[in-house]
Structures are given as structure tokens and as C-alpha cells.
C-alpha positions, 0 to 999 in steps of 0.5 A: 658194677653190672657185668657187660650184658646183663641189662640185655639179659634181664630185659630179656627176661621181661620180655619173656614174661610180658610173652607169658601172661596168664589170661584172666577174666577181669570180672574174676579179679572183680567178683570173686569175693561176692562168690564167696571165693578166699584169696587161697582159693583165687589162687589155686584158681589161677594156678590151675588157669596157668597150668593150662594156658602156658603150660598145656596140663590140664591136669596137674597133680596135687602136688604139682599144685602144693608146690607152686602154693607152697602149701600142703598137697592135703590143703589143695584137695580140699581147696579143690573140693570146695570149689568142684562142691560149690560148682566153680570147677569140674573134672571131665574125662575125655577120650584122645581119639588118635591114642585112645586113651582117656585122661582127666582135664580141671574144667572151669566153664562153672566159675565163667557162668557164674562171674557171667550171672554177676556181670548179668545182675550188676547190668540189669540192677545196679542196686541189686548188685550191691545189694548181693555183695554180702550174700556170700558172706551170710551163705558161707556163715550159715555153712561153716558148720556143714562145711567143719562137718564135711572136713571132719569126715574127709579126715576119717576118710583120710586116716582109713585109707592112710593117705590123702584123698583125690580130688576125685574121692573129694568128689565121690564123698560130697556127691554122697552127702550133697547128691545121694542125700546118703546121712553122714552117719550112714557113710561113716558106717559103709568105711567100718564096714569096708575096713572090717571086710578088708576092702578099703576102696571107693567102689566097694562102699558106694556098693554098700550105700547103693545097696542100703538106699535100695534096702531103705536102710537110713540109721543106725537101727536100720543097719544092725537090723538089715546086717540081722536078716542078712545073717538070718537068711532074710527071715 
């Protein structure tokens, strides 16, 4: 038997959810498998939605996120890296003009444009559109191994540092491959070299592949002779 009140309790509670809807875009719910977007990263989309509509973070912490996902907080960086890779989510800095301080905010602007293009497509061409549903599915077979490749190096990075990464050194590591164009191969070398010279932070190996490029220093090869003139003097 209920205790005297408690159907006005959990009506209240009902209340307070239906007050706390999370908003999201129907074309979401609609097209997110045409965006070759997983059920995981879906959510790890709403979360992140959540945080910043009923919440007021705008950056919530990887773990933050693993425990409302129940999984892994090296599961949601890579969650994350995926989507900033493939446009869906971007990290801006912003400055607060009344204390001063920069801080970081998830911007999910990438994903509305791109829900935006499908609505746009299906308006203008219903055949194309169905036509374009598949795509995603062809895309991401083409890039299954680029992507196991990426993962793989992510792991070096990992154990090197002997902790996860950021989403922001995600980030720096596919803007080196997706961006710089640098070879993976090249950047495996640059953490050998930071590990060897003690320095095992991201600035110090972006240095080192600045300074290649500069140098034209692409492979192996190039590396040993390049690291032979520097000891030379440059002879």
C-alpha cells in the first residue's frame, strides 16, 4: 500500500522532468545514421547538449561524461575525437570579459550545419536523398582502416604519456595526420625523440615536426640524415 503522499511526490517528479527536457533538433533524431554518426556517438551528443542546456557546463570533463555513459573515460576521448575529426564538434576558447579568464566550451554549430545540408538535400531532391542514405555506410568502410590506424597510434601516445589523452591532444594528433599532412611514421619518430630527450609534452613534438617540414625531412631516411648533419654542424 502507497504511504499517504507519495502519488503527489512522484507526480512532482514528473513535473520536474517534463520541466527539464533536453532540446534536440528532430532532423537529429532523423539523419544521424545518414551522418554516419553510431548510437554511442548519438549519445555522447546528447550528453554533451545536456550538460549545456540544463546544466550551464559547457565543458564537462571526460569523466564527467564516462559516468553518465557508463563507460570508460578513454572511450569518450575517442568518442570525441571522432566527431571534432569528422567536423560534428569543435572546442573554441573564449575569454569572460568580466574575470578575465579564458576557458574552453563543446561547440556543436558543425553538426546543426550538417543536419542543415540533409534537410536542404531531401528538400530539393527526394530521390537524391535516399539515394545519399548509404553513403555513410560506403564512407566509413573506405575508412575503417585509416581510422584502426589513428586508434592505434593514439595508444602509443597513450602509453608514452601513461595516461589518457585530452580531447584536445585528440585533436592535436588528427590535425597532424588530417592537416599537416605530417606521415605517421613521421610522428611516431617526434614522441621517440621527446621520450628520448626527456620532454614528453605536445609542444615540444609539434616543434620537432615544424622543424622537419621546414627541413623537408619526410621518412625515416630523411630523419637519420637530417639527425647526421645536425651532430656534423651541418656539413
Amino acid at each position: 500500500m502507497s504511504e499517504p503522499g507519495e502519488g503527489t511526490w512522484v507526480k512532482g517528479i514528473a513535473y520536474g522532468m517534463s520541466m527539464g527536457s533536453v532540446q534536440l533538433p528532430y532532423a537529429l533524431l532523423r539523419y544521424y545514421t545518414r551522418l554516419g554518426l553510431s548510437d554511442g556517438e548519438m549519445l555522447l551528443i546528447q550528453h554533451l547538449i545536456s550538460f549545456q542546456q540544463l546544466e550551464g557546463n559547457d565543458f564537462p570533463t571526460l569523466e564527467e561524461l564516462a559516468v553518465r555513459m557508463n563507460i570508460p573515460p578513454e572511450q569518450v576521448a575517442r568518442g570525441l575525437q571522432r566527431l571534432m575529426r569528422d567536423g560534428f564538434v569543435s572546442i573554441d576558447e573564449d575569454l569572460d570579459e568580466a574575470s578575465g579568464i579564458q576557458y574552453e566550451r563543446y561547440n556543436v554549430l558543425g553538426l546543426y550545419v550538417k543536419l542543415a545540408e540533409c534537410l536542404q538535400e531531401e528538400s530539393s531532391s527526394p530521390a537524391v536523398a535516399r539515394k545519399s542514405a548509404a553513403l555513410p555506410y560506403q564512407q566509413y568502410s573506405r575508412q575503417t582502416m585509416e581510422e584502426v590506424e589513428e586508434r592505434n597510434m593514439f595508444r602509443v601516445f597513450e602509453n608514452e604519456f601513461g595516461r589518457p589523452l585530452s580531447p584536445m591532444e585528440y585533436e592535436t594528433i588528427s590535425g597532424w595526420i588530417d592537416q599537416d599532412r605530417y606521415p605517421e611514421e613521421l610522428i611516431l619518430l617526434a614522441l621517440k625523440e621527446a621520450v628520448f630527450a626527456g620532454k614528453v609534452h605536445f609542444r615540444y613534438i609539434d616543434r620537432i615536426l615544424l622543424e622537419w617540414s621546414r627541413n623537408r625531412v619526410k621518412t625515416t631516411e630523411d630523419v637519420k640524415a637530417y639527425a647526421a648533419r645536425f651532430r656534423s654542424g651541418g656539413r
